[in-house]
C-alpha positions as CSV (number, residue, x, y, z in Angstrom):
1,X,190.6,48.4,259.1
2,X,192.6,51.5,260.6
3,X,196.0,51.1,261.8
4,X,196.2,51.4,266.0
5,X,198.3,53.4,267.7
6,X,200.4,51.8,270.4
7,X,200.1,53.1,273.9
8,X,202.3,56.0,275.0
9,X,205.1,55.6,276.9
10,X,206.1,56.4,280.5
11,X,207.7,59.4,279.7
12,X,205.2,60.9,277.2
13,X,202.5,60.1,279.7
14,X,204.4,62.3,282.1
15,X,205.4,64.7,280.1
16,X,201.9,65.6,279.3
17,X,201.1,64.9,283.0
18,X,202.8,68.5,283.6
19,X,201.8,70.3,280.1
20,X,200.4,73.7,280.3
21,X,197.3,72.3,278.1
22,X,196.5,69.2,280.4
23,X,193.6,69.6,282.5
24,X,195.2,68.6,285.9
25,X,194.1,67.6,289.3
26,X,190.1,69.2,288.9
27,X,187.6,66.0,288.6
28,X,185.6,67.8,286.2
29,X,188.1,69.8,284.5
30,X,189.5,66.3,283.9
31,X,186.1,64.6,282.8
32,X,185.6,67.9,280.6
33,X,188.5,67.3,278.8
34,X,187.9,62.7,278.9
35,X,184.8,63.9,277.3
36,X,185.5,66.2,274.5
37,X,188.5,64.1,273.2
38,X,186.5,61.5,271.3
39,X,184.0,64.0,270.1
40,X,186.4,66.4,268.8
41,X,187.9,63.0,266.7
42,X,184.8,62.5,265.5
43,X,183.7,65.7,264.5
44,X,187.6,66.3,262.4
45,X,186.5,62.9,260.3
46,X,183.0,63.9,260.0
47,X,184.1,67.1,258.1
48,X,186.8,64.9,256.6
49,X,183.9,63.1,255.1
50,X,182.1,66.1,254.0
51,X,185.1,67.5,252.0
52,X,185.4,64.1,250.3
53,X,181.6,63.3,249.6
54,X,181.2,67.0,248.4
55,X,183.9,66.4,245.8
56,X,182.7,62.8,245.0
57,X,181.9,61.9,241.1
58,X,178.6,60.0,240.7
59,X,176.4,61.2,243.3
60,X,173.7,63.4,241.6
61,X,173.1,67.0,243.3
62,X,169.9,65.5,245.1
63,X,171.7,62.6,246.8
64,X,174.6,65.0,247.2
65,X,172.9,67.8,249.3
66,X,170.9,65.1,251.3
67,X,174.2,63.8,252.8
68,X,175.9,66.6,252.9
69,X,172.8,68.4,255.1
70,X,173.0,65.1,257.5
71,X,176.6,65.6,257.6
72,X,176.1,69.2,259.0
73,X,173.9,67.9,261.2
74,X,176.0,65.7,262.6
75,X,178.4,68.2,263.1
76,X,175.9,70.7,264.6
77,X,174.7,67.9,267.2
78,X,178.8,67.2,268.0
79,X,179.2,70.9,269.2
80,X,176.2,71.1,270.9
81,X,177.6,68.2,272.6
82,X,180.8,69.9,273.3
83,X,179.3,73.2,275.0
84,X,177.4,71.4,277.4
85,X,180.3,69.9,278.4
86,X,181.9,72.8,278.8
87,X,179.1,73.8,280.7
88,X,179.6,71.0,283.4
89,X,179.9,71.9,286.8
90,X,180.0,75.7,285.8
91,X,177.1,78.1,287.4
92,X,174.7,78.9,284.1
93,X,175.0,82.1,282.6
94,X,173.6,84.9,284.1
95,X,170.0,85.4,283.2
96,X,168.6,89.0,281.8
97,X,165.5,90.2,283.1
98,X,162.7,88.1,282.0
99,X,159.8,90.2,281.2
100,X,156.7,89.2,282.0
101,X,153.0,89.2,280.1
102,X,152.3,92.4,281.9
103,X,155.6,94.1,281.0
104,X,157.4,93.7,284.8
105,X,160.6,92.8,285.5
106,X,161.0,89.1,286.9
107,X,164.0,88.0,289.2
């Protein structure tokens, strides 16, 4: 079982309340940041998990590389995760031309 962490104080919640690195008063900015918090806990143990199953005695190579590979993957699907977050509420990148068949230049 792992050990909980009490809640924070008053004072640490409002200290952090006016922290350069909080997201303040923007809805989005705020869900942004709600969002990301758990993912970016999950992706530190997943790699946590890595290191230690990479280094683990009595898996043979086979069994090792198969975990490892769904560990990346794990990890590749957790930052995918986290740019579309990012990408929330933000206007999409701007789009290059986009050729078409015919070799014009689509708007």
């Amino acid at each position: 079982m792992l050990p909980s962490q009490p809640p924070p104080d008053q004072a640490h919640v409002e200290a952090t309340a006016h922290s350069d690195d909080h997201p303040g008063d923007d809805p989005l900015e705020l869900l942004r940041h709600d969002l990301k918090a758990p993912l970016t806990a999950l992706r530190a143990q997943t790699q946590f998990l890595l290191r230690r199953l990479a280094r683990l005695k009595g898996l043979d190579e086979t069994e090792r590389a198969w975990v490892l590979e769904r560990g990346a993957l794990i990890d590749a699907a957790i930052m995918a995760m986290v740019v579309r977050i990012e990408q929330l509420g933000r206007e999409p990148p701007a789009k290059e031309d986009v050729r078409t068949r015919d070799g014009e230049a689509e708007r």
